[in-house]
C-alpha positions in Angstrom: 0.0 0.0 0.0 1.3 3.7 -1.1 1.1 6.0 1.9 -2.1 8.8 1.6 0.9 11.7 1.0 2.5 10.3 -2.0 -1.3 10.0 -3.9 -2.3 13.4 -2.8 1.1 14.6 -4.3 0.2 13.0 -7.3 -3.0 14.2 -7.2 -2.2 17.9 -7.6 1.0 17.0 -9.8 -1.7 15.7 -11.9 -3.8 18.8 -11.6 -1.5 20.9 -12.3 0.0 19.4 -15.4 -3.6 19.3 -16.5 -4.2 23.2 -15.9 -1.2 24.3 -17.4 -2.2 22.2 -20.8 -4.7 23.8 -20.5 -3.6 27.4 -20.3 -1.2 26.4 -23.3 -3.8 25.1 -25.4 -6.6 27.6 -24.9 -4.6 31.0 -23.5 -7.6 33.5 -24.7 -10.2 31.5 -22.8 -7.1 30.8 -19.3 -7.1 34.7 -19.5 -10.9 35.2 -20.1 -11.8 33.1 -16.9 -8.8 34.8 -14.6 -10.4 38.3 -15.3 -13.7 37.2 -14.8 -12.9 35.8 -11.6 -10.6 38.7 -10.5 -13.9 41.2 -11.7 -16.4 39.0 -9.3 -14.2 39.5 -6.7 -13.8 42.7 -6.8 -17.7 43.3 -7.0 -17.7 40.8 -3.9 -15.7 43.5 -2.1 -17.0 46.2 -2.8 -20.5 44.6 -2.1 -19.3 43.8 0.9 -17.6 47.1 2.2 -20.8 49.1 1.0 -23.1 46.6 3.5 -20.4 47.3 5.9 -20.6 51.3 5.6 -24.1 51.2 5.7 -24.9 48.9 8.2 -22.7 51.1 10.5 -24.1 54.7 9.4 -28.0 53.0 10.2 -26.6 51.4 13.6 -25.4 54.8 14.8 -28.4 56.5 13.4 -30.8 54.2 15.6 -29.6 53.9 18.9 -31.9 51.2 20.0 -34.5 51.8 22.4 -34.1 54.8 24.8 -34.7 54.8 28.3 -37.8 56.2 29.4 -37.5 59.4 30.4 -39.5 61.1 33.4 -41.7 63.1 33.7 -40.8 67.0 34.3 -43.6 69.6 35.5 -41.6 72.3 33.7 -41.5 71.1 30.5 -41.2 74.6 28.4 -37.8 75.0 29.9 -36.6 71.6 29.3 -37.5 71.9 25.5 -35.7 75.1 25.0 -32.2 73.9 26.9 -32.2 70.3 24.6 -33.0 72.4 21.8 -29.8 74.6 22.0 -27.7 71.3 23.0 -28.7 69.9 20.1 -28.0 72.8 18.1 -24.8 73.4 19.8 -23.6 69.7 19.0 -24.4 69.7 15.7 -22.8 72.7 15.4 -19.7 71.5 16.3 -19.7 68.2 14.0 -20.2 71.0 11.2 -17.0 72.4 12.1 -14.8 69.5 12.8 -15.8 68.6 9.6 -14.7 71.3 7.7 -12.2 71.4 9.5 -11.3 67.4 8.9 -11.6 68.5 5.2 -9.7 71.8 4.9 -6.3 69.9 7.0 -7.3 66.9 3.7 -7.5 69.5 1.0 -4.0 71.1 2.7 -2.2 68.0 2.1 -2.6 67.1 -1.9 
């Protein structure tokens, strides 16, 4: 009996001798099917980083539930102070954005 290594060895030998016939006697269709497969991959990818991207941007857009929030006998005051928070913060992510962009633009 031949040990299992030596028939798996000959196994690819095999496969590769029949791959690179192959190649040799068909070189537009060898090149044909290497480009498709490189191409699918890439649209795998990118498929895959877009799900990625979004999935994040809808996670942090929906923080899950919220926790119940009591309730306040002033409530007129309470609207106008979250109000200005919220302004404030968004605000801010305005300018660290522009100023993320202006310190990108400053580099090319």
């Amino acid at each position: 009996m031949e040990p299992v290594g030596v028939s798996t060895e000959m196994a690819l030998l095999s496969n590769i001798l029949a791959a690179y016939s192959f190649i040799t006697e068909n070189p537009e269709r060898a090149a044909l099917y290497f480009v498709s497969g490189v191409c699918i991959g890439l649209i795998l990818t990118l498929l895959a980083l877009v799900l990625k991207v979004s999935c994040r941007t809808d996670c942090k857009r929906s923080p899950g539930k919220k926790p119940p929030q009591e309730p306040e006998s002033d409530s007129d005051s309470s609207d106008s102070e979250d109000d200005s928070d919220t302004t404030s913060d968004l605000s801010a992510r305005r300018h660290r954005r522009r100023a993320n962009w202006s310190s990108v633009d400053g580099q090319q």
